[in-house]
N, C-alpha and C positions, 0 to 999 in steps of 0.2 A: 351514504355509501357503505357496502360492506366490507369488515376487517377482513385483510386480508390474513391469516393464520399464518405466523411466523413459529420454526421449530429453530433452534439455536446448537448445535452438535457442538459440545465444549464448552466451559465454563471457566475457564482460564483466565491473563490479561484478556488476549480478544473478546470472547464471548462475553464476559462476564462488563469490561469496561469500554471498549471502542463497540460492539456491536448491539449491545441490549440496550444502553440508554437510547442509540441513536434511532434503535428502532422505535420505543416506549415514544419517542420525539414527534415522529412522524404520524399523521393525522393518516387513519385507513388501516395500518399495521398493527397487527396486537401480535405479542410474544405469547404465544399458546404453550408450546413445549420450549423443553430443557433439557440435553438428553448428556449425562454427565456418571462415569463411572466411580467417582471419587464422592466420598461419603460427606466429608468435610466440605466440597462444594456442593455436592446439592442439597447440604442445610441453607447453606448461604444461596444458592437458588430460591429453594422456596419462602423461604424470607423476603427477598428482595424481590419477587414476581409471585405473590401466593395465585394470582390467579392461572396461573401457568402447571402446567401438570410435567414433571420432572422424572424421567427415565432414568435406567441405568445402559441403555445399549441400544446402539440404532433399532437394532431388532424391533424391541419394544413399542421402536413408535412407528413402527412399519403395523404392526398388531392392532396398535389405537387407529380411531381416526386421524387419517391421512392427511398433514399439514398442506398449507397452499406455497408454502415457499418453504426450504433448506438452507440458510446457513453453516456453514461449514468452517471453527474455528479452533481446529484442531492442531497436534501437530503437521508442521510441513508432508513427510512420508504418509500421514493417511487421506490426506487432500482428496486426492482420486479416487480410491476405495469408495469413500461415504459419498463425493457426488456420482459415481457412476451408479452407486444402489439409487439416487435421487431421481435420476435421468431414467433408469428402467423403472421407478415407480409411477414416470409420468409427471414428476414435481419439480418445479423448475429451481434453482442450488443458486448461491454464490456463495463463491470460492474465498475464503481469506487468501490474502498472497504469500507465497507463489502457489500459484495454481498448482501446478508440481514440482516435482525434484528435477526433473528434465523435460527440455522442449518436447520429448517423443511424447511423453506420456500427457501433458497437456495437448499437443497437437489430438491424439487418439482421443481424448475427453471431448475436445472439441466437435472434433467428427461424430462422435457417439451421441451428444445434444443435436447435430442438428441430421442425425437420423430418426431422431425420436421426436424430433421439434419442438424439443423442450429449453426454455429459454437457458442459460447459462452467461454469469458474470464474475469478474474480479473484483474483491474490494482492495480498489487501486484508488484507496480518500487521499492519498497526498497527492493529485490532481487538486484538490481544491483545497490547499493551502495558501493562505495569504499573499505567500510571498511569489508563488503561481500565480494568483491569479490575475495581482498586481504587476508581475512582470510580461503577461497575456493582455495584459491596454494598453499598457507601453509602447508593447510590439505593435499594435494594432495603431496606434496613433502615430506612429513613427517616428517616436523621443528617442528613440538610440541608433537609428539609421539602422542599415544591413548589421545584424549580429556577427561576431567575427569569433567570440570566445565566450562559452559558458562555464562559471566553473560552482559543481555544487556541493555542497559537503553534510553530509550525518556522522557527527563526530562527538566520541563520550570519551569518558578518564574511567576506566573502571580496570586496573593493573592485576586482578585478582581475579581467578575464576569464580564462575557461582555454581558449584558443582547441583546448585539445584535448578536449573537453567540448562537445558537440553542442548536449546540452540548455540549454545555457547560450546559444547564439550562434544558431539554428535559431527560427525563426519560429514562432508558436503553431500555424499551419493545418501545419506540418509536424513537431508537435510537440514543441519546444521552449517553455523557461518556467516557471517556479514551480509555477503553475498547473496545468498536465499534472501537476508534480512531488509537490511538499510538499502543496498543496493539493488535489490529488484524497483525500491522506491527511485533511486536515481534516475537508472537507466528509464523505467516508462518516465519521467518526468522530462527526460531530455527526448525521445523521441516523441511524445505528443507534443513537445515546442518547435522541434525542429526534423522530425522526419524521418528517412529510413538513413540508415546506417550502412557505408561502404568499407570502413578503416577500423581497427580494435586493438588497440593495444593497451597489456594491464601488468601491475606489478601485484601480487598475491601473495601473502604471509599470515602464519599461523605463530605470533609472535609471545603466546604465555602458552605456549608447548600441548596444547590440547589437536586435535585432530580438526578442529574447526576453524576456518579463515576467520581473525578479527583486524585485518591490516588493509584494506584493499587500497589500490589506485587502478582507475580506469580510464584511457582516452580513444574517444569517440571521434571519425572523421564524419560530417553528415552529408550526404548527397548535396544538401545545400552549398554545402564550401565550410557550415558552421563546424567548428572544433569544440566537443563536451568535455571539460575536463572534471570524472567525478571522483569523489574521495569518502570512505566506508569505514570508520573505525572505531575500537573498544577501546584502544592502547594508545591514545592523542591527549598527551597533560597539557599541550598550547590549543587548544578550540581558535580554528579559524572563522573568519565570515560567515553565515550560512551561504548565502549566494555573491557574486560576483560575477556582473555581465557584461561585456566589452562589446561596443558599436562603434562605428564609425562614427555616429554623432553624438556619443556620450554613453555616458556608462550607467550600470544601475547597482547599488554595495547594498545587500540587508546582513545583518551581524546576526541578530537572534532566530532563533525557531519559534514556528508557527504555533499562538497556541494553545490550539484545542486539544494536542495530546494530554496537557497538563492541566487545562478545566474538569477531561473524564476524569484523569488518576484521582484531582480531587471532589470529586464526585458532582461536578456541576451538568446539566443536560441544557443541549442550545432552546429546547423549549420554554425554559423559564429563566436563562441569562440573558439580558436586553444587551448583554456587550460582548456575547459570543463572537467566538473569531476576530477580535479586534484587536490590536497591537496596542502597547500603550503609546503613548504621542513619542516618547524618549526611544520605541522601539522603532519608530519608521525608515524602511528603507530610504537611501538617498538618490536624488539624479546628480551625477558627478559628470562635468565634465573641465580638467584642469583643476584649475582651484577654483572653481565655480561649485557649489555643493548646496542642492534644499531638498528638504523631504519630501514626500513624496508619499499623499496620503493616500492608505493603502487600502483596496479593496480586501473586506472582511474574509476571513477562511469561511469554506461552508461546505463542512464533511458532511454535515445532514443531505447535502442537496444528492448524494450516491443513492436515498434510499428514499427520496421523493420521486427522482427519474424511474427507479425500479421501480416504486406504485403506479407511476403511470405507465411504463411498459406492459406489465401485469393487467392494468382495467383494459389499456386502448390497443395493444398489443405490436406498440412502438418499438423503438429496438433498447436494449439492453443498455445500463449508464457507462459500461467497459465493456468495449468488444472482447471478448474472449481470447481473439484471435491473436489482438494486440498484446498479452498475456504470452501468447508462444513467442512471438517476436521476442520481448523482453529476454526469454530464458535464451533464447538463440544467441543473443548479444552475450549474455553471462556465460553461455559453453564457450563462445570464442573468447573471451576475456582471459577464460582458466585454461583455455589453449595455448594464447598469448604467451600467459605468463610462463608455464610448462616451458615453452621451449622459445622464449626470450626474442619473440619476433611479434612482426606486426601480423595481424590476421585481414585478408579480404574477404568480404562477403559480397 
């Protein structure tokens, strides 16, 4: 089969540790480019990929031979810029999350790929986090009966700004903030379990005085009847549950995070860990219901499978592993949240 040429825009956390290994991982994709304006990383680029030719500027690699696929993992604000050069070059992009800083301008992206009919996706990997996808059989076998209440939480202790951390100090209109952050992870998690969204109300704080949301709370009414209850924050010294899900015939508690975030940081790739995506035994979520309580062995996280479905999209010309579209939805939810909260009502959609 031939590789498919991977170009990587950003070298950053994303580029550098969630999107390069995962690609190097996947059988068909090779990282060709590296296109990174900062000196100090693209030493450490071509170190860590010498077989990869390492730009200073998209330009650049618009000049070279023209990549088969765009990743894009940059900051938030330039999202749109670099895939809409992707889409007029003809080369099909995904997006790190959020696709953009506002639904309009993802919604217009959107439109703009499928007037050129060039593919376009989100990487939206916490979709296939353990504790997803384990609570995806559940639902499916019908161990919790009708869902009644989700409640999901990304929550860290970090009291102190990181004035070297954008997202932390950066205005929401120029994305920075939870919100863009943790919480775009929420929100699409709770609507690919349970659907579109009619009710929105959220509480929003900028609580260590920088111009960026690090406080969030967000509740969700679903078409279904289900109630999402989500939680987003920097400034949490008690860490709750990860999840917490209420059914009519039992419940399902997981405490820790899923985690493959913390196998990249330490530089493991799911190609050569035989224990990728696995919780340790002491981590397994539980089925609770009463005082009744047993774990509940959990299906493995599998970030890699974003960039197996996008190889196969690419050969057989399947659809995309995140609708794009489902991407504008997301932000749609997050502008009424910040509406919500603004002016202390519940939002209809």
């Amino acid at each position: 089969m031939a590789y498919v040429r991977v170009a990587i825009v950003g070298y950053g956390l994303a580029g550098r540790v969630f999107h390069a290994p995962l690609i190097t991982a996947t059988d068909g994709l090779d990282v060709s480019a590296i296109v990174t304006s900062d000196s100090a990383r693209a030493r450490q680029a071509a170190a860590e990929h010498p077989e990869a030719g390492v730009v200073p500027s998209i330009e650049d690699l618009w000049a070279a031979t023209p990549p088969d696929l765009v990743v894009v993992a940059t900051a938030n604000a330039s999202h749109v810029p670099i895939a809409s050069a992707s889409i007029d070059h003809g080369v099909p992009v995904v997006v790190e999350k959020p696709a953009a800083v506002a639904a309009s301008e993802a919604e217009a992206l959107v439109e703009r790929a499928d007037r050129a009919s060039v593919l376009l996706s989100v990487f939206q990997n916490r979709r296939w986090d353990t504790d997803q996808l384990t609570l995806r059989r559940l639902i499916e076998e019908g161990a919790l009966g009708r869902i009644t209440r989700y409640e999901s939480r990304f929550e860290r202790w970090r009291p102190s700004l990181d004035p070297t951390k954008p997202r932390e100090n950066l205005a929401p209109a120029e994305g920075g903030g939870v919100l863009l952050d943790l919480g775009v992870h929420l929100v699409d998690q709770a609507l690919v379990l349970f659907g579109p969204v009619t009710e929105v109300y959220a509480e929003i704080e900028s609580r260590r005085g920088a111009p960026a949301e690090d406080d969030v709370f967000i509740a969700l009414r679903h078409a279904t009847g289900t109630t999402s209850h989500l939680h987003a924050s920097a400034v949490t010294p008690s860490i709750a549950p990860r999840l917490r899900v209420q059914g009519t015939e039992g419940g399902f508690l997981v405490q820790n995070l899923d985690p493959q975030e913390a196998a990249l940081r330490a530089g493991r790739r799911p190609d050569t860990d035989p224990k990728w995506g696995r919780p340790e035994e002491w981590e397994y979520g539980r089925l609770i219901a009463g005082e009744q309580s047993v774990p509940v062995p959990p299906e493995p996280g599998d970030w890699p499978r974003f960039y197996e479905l996008l190889r196969d999209a690419l050969r057989d010309g399947g659809p995309p592993p995140v609708d794009p579209r489902d991407a504008v939805e997301t932000l749609r939810v997050l502008e009424a949240a910040r509406l919500a909260a603004r002016d202390r009502r519940v939002i209809v959609l």
